[in-house]
Residue, then its C-alpha position, 0 to 999 in steps of 0.5 A: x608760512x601758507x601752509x601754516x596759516x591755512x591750518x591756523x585758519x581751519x582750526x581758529x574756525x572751530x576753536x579760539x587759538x589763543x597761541x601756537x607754535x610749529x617745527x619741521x614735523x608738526x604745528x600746536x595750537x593752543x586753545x579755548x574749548x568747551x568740554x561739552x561742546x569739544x566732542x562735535x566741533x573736534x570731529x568737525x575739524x579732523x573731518x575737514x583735515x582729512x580732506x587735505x591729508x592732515x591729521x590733528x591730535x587734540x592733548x590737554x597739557x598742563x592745564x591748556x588744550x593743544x591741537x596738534x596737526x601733524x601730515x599724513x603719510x600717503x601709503x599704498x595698500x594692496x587690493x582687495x584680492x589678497x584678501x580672498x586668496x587668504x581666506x581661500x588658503x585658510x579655509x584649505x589649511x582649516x579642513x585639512x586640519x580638520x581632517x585628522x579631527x573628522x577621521x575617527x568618524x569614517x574609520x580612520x580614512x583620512x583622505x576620502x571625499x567624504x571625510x573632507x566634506x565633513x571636515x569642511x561643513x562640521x570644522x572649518x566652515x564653523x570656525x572660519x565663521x567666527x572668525x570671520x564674523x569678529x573681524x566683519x564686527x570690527x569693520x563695521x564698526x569702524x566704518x559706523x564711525x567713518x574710519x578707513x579700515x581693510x577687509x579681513x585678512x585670514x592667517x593660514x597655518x598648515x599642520x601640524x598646527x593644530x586648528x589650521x590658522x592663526x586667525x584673521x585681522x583686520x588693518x585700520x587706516x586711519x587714526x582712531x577719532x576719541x575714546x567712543x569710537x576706539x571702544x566701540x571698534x575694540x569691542x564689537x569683534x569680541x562680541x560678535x564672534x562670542x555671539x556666533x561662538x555660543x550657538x556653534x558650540x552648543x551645537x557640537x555639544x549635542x553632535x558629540x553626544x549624538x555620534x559618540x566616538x569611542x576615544x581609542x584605549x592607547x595614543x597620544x591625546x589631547x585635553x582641552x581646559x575648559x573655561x566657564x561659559x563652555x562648562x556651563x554650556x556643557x551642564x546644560x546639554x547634559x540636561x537633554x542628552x546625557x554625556x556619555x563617558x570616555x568619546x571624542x569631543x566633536x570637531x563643530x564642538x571644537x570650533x566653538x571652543x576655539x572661538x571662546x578662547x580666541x574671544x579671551x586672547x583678544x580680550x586679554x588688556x594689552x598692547x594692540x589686541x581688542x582688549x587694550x582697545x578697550x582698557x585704553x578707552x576706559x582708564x586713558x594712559x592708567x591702561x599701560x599698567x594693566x598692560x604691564x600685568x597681563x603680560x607679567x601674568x602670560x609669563x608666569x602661566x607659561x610655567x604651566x602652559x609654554x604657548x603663554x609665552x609666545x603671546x607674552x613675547x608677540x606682546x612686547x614684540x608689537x608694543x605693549x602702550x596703546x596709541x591714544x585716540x586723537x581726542x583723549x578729552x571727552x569722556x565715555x558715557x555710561x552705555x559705553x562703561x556698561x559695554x566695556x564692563x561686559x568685555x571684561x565679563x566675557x574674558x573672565x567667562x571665556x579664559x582658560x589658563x592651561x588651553x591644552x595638555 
């Protein structure tokens, strides 16, 4: 009951409580509030919950407002030094995968001092940029915004796989506060990494035609889907320095259309990917059925390209409804609609529905 009146006494600071009731796990309060006001008095309150590990949940059910306030778990993470040994293996397993890319340009010597360079300065280093520079977007937001968060951890895949990762994420520890905030945390890793994506790619459009590396005449090879934005972008190179015919695309080139197509995947309106950040904030609850689609259409374009199937399957493997923010009540304002509607601009311009053949 001490425990129960401290919290009464907390939220009856920033809301008139009006009734409550309480179990085992959490307490509800049900209140009077003021949708202009309920934005800067909710903040205030989980503000000062924080402070003694508890966590309040603001709902409208039935035509009533209710808090909920439930305890806050006390985990233990690991320092910071996983980070670094990760982006340290990454960037080995990204050169050494950018090794058999970088060969065709020393004569096939794979394992000569120069071709490592080469595969870290032109492959791995663009590539790890992105990726870096996605995840240090979504960091920064959070922090903006006072939500714990971790620093990157890089995901290192050694050959055969193709690209030498499976990319980086970054750990919330926090509850995310309303609608703005999940937004603005979803979005601005897509955005940053696109922004670093396009510069990287046009420059290894313009390296690919100025080396110009014969594709050999027999083998095996690789063809990559192009989305919108790299067509367009190759268009425009092809104004200053003609494409020449049948040469090996360029591992800078490569970088930045891996950067494209990660900026789609985690566009793509589903589950806890980037892009389900962003539909949960603008269309609430409504945003399981797009979820719902997203993952019925991965399904049927698996039929053309098997690793839609995988994506499906990690989908429903982590849960395909997205947690709500703890304020669900006080809407978007228009700079974060126009915000939102670009990410979806960027997933159409950056998808490819067959990445490889």
């Amino acid at each position: 009951m001490d425990e129960f009146e401290n919290i009464k006494r907390v939220v009856g600071k920033w809301f008139r409580v009006y009734d409550f009731r309480m179990s085992e796990s959490f307490f509800v309060f049900y209140c009077q509030i003021n949708e202009e006001t309920v934005e800067n008095y909710f903040d205030e309150l989980v503000s000062e919950m924080k402070k003694n590990n508890y966590v309040p949940m603001l709902r409208k059910e039935k035509g009533e407002y209710a808090i909920y306030v439930v305890r806050k778990p006390i985990v233990k993470y690991r320092g910071v030094w996983l980070n670094i040994l990760l982006l340290i293996a990454t960037v080995g397993t990204t050169v050494i995968a950018g090794l058999f890319m970088c060969a065709p340009y020393f004569n096939m010597h794979v394992l000569r001092l120069r071709t490592v360079l080469y595969s870290f300065i032109f492959f791995s280093l663009p590539l790890m940029t992105i990726l870096g520079i996605h995840e240090m977007g979504h960091y920064f937001a959070a922090k903006r915004h006072n939500v714990k968060v971790s620093l990157p951890y890089f995901i290192p895949f050694p050959p055969p796989f193709l690209i030498g990762t499976m990319g980086a994420f970054i750990s919330l520890r926090e509850p995310i506060p309303n609608k703005k905030v999940l937004l603005d945390v979803g979005a601005a890793g897509p955005v940053c990494g696109f922004i670093v994506a396009l510069p990287v790619t046009i420059v290894g459009l313009f390296l690919t035609n100025i080396y110009a590396v014969s594709a050999p005449e027999t083998g095996e090879m690789i063809l990559l889907g192009s989305p919108l934005i790299y067509t367009g972008l190759a268009v425009l190179v092809d104004l200053f320095i003609p494409f020449k015919e049948n040469i090996l695309m360029h591992p800078t080139a490569f970088a930045g259309w891996v950067g494209l197509f990660v900026t789609s995947i985690n566009l793509l309106p589903a589950g806890q990917l980037d892009g389900g950040h962003v539909f949960r904030a603008l269309f609430g609850d409504k945003s399981r059925y797009v979820s719902y689609a997203a993952v019925m259409s991965m399904v049927g374009l698996g039929f053309f390209y098997p690793g839609w199937f995988v994506f499906a399957f990690l989908i429903l493997l982590l849960g395909m409804r997205h947690p709500p923010a703890l304020n669900e009540i006080t809407k978007l304002d228009k700079k974060r609609k126009i915000l939102g509607l670009f990410t979806i601009l960027l997933l159409i311009v950056c998808f490819v529905p067959v990445p490889m053949t």
